[in-house]
C-alpha positions as CSV (number, residue, x, y, z in Angstrom):
1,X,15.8,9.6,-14.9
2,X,16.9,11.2,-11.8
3,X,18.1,9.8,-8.8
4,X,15.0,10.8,-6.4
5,X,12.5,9.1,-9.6
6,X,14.5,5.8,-9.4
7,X,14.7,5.8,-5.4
8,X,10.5,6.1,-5.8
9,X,10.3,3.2,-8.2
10,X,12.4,0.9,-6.3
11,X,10.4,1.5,-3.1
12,X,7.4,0.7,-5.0
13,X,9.0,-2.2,-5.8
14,X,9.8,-3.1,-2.7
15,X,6.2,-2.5,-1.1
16,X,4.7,-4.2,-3.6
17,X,7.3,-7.5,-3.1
18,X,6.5,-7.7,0.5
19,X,2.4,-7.4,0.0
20,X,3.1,-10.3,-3.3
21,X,5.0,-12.0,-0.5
22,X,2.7,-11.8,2.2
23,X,-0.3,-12.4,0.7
24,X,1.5,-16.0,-1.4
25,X,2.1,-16.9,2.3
26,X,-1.4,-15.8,3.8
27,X,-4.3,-16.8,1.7
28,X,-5.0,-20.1,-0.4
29,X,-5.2,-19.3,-3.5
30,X,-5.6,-21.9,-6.3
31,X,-2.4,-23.1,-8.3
32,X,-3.1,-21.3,-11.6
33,X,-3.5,-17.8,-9.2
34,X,-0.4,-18.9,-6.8
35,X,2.2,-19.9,-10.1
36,X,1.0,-16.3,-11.0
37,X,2.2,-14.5,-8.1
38,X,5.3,-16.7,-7.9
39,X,6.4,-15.4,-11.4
40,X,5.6,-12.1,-10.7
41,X,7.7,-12.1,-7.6
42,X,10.6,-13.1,-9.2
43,X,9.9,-10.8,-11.8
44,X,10.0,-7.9,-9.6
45,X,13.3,-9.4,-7.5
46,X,14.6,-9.5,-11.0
47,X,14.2,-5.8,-11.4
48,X,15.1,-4.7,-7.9
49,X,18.5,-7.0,-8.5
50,X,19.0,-5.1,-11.5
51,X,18.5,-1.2,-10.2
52,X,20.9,-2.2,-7.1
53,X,23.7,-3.3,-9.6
54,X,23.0,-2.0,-13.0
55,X,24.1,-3.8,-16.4
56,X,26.4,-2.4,-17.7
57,X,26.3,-1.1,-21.9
């Protein structure tokens, strides 16, 4: 994968993050819907943690 491909996915990343983010803290939403978008969050800070410092083989 090159360098510019990875730089697009992480700023996808990113963007979507924020609106995840955003909209947690804008909307009700009920708790099935908000435990959702809590995991999915972490999932993508998880993934964003791991392209900044990559695991080593």
């Amino acid at each position: 994968m090159s360098t510019e491909e990875l730089n697009k996915i992480i700023a996808v990343k990113k963007m979507d993050l924020e609106e995840c983010e955003q909209e947690l803290n804008s909307r009700y939403y009920p708790s099935i819907v908000r435990i959702a978008i809590m995991n999915y969050i972490s999932v993508l800070q998880e993934q964003l943690k791991n392209f900044n410092h990559p695991i080593k083989k």
